[in-house]
C-alpha positions as CSV (number, residue, x, y, z in Angstrom):
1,X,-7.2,-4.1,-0.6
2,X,-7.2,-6.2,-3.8
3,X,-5.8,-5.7,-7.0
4,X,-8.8,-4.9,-8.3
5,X,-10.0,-2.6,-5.8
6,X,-7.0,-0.8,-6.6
7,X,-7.4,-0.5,-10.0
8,X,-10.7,1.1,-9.8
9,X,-9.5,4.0,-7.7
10,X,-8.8,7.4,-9.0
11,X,-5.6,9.2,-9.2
12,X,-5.9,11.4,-6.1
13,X,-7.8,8.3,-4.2
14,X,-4.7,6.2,-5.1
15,X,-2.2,9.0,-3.6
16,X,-4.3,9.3,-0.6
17,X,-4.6,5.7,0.2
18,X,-0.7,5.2,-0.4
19,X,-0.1,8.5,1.7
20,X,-2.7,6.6,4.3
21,X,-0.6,3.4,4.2
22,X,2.6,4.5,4.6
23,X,1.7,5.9,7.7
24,X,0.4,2.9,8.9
25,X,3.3,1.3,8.3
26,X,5.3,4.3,10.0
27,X,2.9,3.4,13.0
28,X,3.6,-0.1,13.2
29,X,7.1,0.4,13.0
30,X,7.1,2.5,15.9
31,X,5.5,0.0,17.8
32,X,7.5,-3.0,17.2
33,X,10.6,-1.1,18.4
34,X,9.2,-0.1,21.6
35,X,7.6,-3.9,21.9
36,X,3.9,-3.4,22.1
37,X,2.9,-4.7,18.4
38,X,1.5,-7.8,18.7
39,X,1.7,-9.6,15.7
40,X,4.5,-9.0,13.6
41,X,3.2,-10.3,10.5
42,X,1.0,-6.7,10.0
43,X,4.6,-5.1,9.3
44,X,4.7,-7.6,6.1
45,X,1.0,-7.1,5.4
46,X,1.8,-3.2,5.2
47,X,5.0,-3.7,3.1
48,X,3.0,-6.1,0.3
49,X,0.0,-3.3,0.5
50,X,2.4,-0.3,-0.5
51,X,4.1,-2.4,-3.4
52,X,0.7,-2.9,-4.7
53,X,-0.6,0.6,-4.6
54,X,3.4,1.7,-6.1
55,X,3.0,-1.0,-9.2
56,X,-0.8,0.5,-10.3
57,X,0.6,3.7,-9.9
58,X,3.5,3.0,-12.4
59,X,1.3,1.0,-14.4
60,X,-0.9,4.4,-14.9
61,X,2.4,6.4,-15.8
62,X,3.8,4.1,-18.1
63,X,-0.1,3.6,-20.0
64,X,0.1,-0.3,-19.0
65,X,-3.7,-1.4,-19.2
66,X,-4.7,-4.9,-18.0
67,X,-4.6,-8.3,-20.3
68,X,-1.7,-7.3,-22.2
């Protein structure tokens, strides 16, 4: 998902899709360590996705808008 994308969900659509990913990422995990995931880079995809979705949510509790 983009930045963007992001931005434009709701509170409770942003929980749920960062609830969503982290289990993803709990997935993938899983299979890397029993050697059936494929490529590796999804694990770093996942990671990058979650520290998006965390730094929109912090922007929302701090008030942060976007442009200043």
């Amino acid at each position: 998902m983009k930045t963007k994308e992001i931005q434009a969900l709701s509170d409770k659509e942003l929980a749920k899709q960062l609830e969503a990913v982290h289990q993803e990422l709990f997935n993938l995990r899983f299979r890397l360590a029993t050697k059936q995931l494929v490529n590796h880079r999804e694990v770093r995809r996942v990671k990058k996705e979650i520290a998006r979705l965390k730094t929109i949510k912090r922007e929302r509790e701090l008030g942060i808008r976007e442009g200043e």
